[in-house]
C-alpha positions in Angstrom: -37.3 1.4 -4.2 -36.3 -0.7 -7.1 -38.9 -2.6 -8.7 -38.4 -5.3 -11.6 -40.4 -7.0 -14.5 -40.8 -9.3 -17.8 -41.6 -7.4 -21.0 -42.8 -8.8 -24.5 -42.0 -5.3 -25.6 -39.0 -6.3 -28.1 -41.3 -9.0 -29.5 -45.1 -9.0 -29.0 -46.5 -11.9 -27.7 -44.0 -13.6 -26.3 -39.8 -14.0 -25.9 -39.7 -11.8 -22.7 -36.7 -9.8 -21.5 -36.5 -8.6 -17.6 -36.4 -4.9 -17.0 -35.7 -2.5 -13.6 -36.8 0.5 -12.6 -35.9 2.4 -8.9 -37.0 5.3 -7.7 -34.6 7.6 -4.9 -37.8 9.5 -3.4 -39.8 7.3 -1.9 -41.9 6.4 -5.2 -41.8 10.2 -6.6 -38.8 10.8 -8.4 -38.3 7.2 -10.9 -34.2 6.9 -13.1 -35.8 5.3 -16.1 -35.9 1.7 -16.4 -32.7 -0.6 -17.5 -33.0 -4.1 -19.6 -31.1 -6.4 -17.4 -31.1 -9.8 -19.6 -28.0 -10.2 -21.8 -29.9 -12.8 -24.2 -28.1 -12.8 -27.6 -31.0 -15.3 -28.6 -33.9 -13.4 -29.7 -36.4 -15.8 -29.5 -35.5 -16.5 -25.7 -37.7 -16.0 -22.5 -36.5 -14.7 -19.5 -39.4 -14.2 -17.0 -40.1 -14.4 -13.1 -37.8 -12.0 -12.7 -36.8 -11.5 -8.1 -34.8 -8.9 -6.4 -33.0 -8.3 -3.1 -30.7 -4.9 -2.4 -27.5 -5.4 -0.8 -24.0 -3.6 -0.5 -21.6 -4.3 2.2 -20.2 -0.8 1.7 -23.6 0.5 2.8 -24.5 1.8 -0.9 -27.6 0.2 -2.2 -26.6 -2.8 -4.7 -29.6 -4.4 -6.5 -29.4 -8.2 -7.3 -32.0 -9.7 -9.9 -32.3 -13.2 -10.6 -34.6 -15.0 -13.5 -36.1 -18.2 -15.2 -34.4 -18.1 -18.9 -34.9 -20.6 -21.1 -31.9 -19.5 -24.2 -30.3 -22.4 -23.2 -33.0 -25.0 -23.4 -33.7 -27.5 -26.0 -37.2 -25.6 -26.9 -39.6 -22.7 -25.8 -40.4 -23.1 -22.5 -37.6 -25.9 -21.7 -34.5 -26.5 -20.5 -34.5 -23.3 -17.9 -31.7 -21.9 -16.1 -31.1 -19.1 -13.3 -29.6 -16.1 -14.6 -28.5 -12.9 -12.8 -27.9 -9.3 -13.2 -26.5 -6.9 -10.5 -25.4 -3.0 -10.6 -22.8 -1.9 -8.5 -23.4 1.7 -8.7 -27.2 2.0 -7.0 -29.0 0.7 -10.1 -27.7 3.3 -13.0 -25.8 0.8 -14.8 -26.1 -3.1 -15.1 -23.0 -5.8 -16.4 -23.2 -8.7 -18.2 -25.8 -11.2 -16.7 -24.4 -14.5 -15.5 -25.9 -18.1 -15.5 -26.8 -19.2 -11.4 -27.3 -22.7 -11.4 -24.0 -24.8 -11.4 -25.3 -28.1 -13.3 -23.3 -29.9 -16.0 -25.3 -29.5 -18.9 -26.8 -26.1 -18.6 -30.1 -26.2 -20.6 -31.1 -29.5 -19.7 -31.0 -28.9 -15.7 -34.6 -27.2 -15.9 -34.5 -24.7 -13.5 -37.4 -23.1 -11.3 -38.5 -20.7 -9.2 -35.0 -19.0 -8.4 -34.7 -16.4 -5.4 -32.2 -14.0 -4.1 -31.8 -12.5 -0.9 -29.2 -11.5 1.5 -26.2 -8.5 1.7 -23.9 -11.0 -0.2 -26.7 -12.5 -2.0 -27.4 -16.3 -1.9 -29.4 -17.7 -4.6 -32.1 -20.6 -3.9 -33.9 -22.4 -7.2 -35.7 -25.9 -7.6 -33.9 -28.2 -10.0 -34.7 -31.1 -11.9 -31.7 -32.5 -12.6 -31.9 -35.6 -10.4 -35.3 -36.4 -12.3 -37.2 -34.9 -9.2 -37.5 -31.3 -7.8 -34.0 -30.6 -5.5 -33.5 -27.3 -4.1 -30.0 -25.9 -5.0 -28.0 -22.4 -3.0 -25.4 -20.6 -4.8 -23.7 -17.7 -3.3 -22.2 -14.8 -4.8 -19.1 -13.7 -2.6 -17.1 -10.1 -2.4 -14.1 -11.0 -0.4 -12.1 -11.6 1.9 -9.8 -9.0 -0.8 -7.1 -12.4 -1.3 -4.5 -10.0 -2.9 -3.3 -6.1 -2.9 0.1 -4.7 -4.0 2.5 -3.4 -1.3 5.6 -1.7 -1.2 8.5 -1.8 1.5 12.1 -0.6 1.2 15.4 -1.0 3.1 18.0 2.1 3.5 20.5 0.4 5.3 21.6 -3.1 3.1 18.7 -5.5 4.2 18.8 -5.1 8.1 15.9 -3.3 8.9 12.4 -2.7 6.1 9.9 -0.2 5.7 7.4 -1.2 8.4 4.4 -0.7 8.0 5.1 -1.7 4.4 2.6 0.8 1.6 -0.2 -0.7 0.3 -0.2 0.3 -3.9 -3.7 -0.3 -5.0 -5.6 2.0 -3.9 -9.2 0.2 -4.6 -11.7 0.1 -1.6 -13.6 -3.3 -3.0 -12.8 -6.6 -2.3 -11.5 -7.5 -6.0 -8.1 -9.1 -6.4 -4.2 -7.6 -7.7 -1.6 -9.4 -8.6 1.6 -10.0 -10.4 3.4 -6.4 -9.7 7.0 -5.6 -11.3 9.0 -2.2 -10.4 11.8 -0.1 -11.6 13.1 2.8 -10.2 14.0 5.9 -12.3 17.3 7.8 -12.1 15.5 11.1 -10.2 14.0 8.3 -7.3 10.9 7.9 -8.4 9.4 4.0 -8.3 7.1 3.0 -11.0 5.2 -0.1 -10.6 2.6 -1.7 -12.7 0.3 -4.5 -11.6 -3.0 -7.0 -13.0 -6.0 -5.4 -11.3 -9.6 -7.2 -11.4 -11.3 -4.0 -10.1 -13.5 -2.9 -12.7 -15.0 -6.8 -12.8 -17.3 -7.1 -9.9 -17.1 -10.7 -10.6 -12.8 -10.7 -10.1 -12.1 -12.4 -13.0 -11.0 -9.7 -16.1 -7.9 -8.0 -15.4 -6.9 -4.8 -16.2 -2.9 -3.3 -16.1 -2.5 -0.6 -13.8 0.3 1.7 -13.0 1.4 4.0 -10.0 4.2 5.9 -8.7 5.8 6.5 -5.2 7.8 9.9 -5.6 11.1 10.8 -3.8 10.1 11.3 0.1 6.3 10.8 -0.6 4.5 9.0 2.2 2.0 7.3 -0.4 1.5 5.9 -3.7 0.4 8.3 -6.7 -3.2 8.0 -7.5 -3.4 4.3 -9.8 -4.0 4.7 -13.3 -5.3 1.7 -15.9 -2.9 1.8 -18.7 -4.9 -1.1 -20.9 -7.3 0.7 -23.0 -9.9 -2.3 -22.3 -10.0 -5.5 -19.9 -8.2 -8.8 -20.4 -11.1 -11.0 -20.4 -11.2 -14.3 -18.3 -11.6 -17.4 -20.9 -13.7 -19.9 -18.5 -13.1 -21.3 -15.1 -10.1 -21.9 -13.7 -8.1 -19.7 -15.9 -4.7 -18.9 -15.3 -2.8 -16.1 -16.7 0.9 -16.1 -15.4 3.5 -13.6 -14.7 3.3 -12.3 -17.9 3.6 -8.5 -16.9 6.7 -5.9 -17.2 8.2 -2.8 -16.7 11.3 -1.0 -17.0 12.3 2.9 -17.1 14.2 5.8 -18.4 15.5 9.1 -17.4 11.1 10.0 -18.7 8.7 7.2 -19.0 8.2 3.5 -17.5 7.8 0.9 -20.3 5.0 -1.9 -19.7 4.6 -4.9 -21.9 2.0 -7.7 -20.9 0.4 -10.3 -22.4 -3.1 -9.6 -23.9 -5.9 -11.7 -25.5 -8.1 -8.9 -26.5 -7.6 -9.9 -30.5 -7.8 -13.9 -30.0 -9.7 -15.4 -26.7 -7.2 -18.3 -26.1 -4.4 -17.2 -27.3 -2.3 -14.0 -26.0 -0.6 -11.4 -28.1 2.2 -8.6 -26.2 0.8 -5.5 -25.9 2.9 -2.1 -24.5 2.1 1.2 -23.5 4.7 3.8 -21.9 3.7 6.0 -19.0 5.3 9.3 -18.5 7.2 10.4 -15.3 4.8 12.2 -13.1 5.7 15.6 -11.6 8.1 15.6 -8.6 6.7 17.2 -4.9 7.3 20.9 -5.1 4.6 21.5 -8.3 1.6 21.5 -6.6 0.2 18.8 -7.9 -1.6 16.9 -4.6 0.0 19.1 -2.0 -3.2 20.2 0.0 -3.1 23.4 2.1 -6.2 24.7 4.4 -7.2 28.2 3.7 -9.3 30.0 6.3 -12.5 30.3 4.6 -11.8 26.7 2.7 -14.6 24.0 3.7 -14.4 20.6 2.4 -14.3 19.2 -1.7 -16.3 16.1 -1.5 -16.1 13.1 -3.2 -17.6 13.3 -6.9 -20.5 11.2 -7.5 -20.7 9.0 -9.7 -16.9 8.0 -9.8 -16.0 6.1 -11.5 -18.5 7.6 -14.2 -19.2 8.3 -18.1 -19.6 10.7 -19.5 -20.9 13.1 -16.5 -20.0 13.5 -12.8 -21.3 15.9 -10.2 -18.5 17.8 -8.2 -19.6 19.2 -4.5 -17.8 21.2 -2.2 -18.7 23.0 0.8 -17.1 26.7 2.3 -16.9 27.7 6.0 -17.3 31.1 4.7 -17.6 33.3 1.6 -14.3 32.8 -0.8 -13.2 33.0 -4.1 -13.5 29.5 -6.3 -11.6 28.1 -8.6 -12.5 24.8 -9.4 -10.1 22.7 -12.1 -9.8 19.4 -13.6 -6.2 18.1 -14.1 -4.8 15.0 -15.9 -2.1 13.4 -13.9 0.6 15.0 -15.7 -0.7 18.4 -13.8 -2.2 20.3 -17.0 -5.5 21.6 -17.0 -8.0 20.0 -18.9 -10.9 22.6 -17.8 -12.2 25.1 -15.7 -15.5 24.3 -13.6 -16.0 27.2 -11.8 -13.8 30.8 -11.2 -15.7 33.2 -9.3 -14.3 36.3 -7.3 -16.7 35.4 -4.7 -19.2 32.5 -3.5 -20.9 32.6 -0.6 -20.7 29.8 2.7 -22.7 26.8 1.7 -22.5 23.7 0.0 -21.8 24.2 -3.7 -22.0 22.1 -6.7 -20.5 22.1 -10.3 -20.5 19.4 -13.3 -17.9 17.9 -15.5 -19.3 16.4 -18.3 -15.5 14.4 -19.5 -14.6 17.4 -22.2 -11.7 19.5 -22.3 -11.9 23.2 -22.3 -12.4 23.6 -26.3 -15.5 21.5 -25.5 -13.5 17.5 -26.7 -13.8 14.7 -25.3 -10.9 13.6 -22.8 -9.9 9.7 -22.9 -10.3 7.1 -20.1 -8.3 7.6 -17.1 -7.6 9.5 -13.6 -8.5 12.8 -13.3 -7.4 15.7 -10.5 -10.1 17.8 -9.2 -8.6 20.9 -7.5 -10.2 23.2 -5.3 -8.9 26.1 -4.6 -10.8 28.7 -2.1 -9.5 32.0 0.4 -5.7 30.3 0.0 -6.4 26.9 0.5 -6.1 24.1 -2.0 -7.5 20.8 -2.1 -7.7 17.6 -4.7 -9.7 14.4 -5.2 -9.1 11.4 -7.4 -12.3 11.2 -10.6 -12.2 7.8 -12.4 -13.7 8.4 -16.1 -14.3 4.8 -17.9 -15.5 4.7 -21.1 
């Protein structure tokens, strides 16, 4: 149940700012209201506020759409549609985005906006004929117009790798683009790539970074190796092939262009990422144990700064439950206990190592390991 409002709270008497609230029990158990308006102007209104829930993954996504006037000539003039939407149930909210497509945004005067639909599709009154036209915009996820795959040929060109293996390993629609590859003296292949995944809108761009391991069947979990997004500059914007990598007997070297210090302009930026372990450590090799049940997804993931793990055993077992980086160390211990009984089961990583520091962004190992079985899932921690 999510329910949505205007508040004067941040300045009585008027210059209202939209907030949500959503409850997962029916009306009994409420997360705390979010502010959703992005309004550097303080004096701005945003009021009658409107909300529809889609998701085409089947997991609740709120869209909110509003009158706001920070545009506008005056108080109470000049009103566009602006829009908010989580993509993780409602916990956390982006940066709100202007609706209404007319030239001179301010002096459109825009009214009455709704939202409704999976993929939602806006509908507002608009004066910018001189009389009141109604207006739809859409916001779209997909068709996915780009992922990164891999295919190989053993014997001089005749014959590929067919079905070829797909890199990313994103379930959204968002877009990836512009890989590069080397391939290290052992046989591994390292590959880096621009991802939009952590824009729901597709338009900042991230590097990212996997491996595909002598005799693997499938990519190494991807890791962002930009410490922040490459933000879009406006509409139509281009970027280029400006992305690189190349290896040693150790690490891959990436080097990309970057506009995090200048907007328009683009600076080169590098990071190196160090070989991961070859097959035979352990390190993602899964092996069923006869009292082993199943270790579920984490939830939030991605998340910050806490994430629940759950897991689930056929029968009583001893636990050990460990977060790795991707090199294969342990960063902690969640639970080791001689024995647990059947049951579903549940432990909490709060992002800290074992001497109680914070660990930086990136992918994470969960291992389970229960009655001689061991199994591992992928934890995204963005910061």
């Amino acid at each position: 149940m999510y329910v949505v409002y205007e508040s004067d709270r941040n300045a009585l008497g008027g210059n209202e700012d939209i907030y949500c609230n959503f409850s997962v029990g029916g009306g009994s158990n409420w997360q705390g209201e979010r502010r959703l308006d992005t309004d550097p102007v303080a004096a701005g209104h945003s009021v009658y506020p409107r909300v529809t829930v889609g998701g085409a993954d089947g997991f609740p996504t709120p869209y909110v759409v509003w009158m706001d006037d920070r545009n506008g000539p005056a108080p109470f003039s000049g009103w566009d549609a602006y829009s908010n939407f989580s993509v993780d149930g409602g916990y956390t909210w982006g940066q709100d985005f202007r609706v209404d497509v007319g030239d001179q945004p301010g002096l459109s005067d825009t009214w009455y906006p709704q939202v409704d639909g999976m993929n939602p599709v806006y509908l507002y009154r608009d004066l910018r004929n001189g009389i009141g036209d109604i207006y739809g915009n859409a916001l779209m996820f997909g068709p996915d117009e780009a992922d990164v795959f891999y295919t190989e040929s053993l014997d001089g060109g005749a014959t590929w790798l067919n079905p070829p293996l797909r890199v990313n390993d994103d379930g959204g629609w968002n877009d990836q683009s512009h890989p590069w590859l080397d391939i290290k003296p052992n046989g591994i292949v390292d590959v880096v790539w621009y991802d939009k995944r952590g824009d729901p809108l597709d338009r900042d761009t991230e590097v990212f970074f996997a491996a595909l391991l002598p005799g693997a069947a499938a990519f190494t979990p991807n890791v962002p190796i930009s410490n922040q997004p490459i933000v879009a500059p406006g509409s139509g914007f281009w970027m280029g092939d400006y992305i690189g990598v190349t290896v040693d007997d150790t690490f891959a070297h990436a080097a990309w262009a970057d506009n995090r210090r200048e907007g328009l302009l683009f600076d080169v930026f590098y990071a190196p990422m160090e070989n991961p372990p070859l097959q035979g450590t352990g390190i993602g090799d899964e092996t069923p144990g006869p009292g082993m049940g199943m270790l579920k997804s984490n939830y939030p993931n991605p998340f910050n700064p806490t994430t629940t793990i759950r897991f689930e055993l056929d029968g009583a077992s001893s636990v050990r439950l460990t977060v790795h980086d991707m090199a294969g160390r342990v960063v902690t211990v969640l639970v080791d206990e001689p024995r647990l009984p059947s049951g579903l089961h549940e432990a909490r990583w709060d992002g800290r190592d074992g001497d109680g520091r914070s660990v930086a962004t990136g992918v994470y190992l969960c291992c389970l390991e229960a009655a001689g079985g061991r199994e591992w899932r992928r934890m995204v921690l963005l910061k």
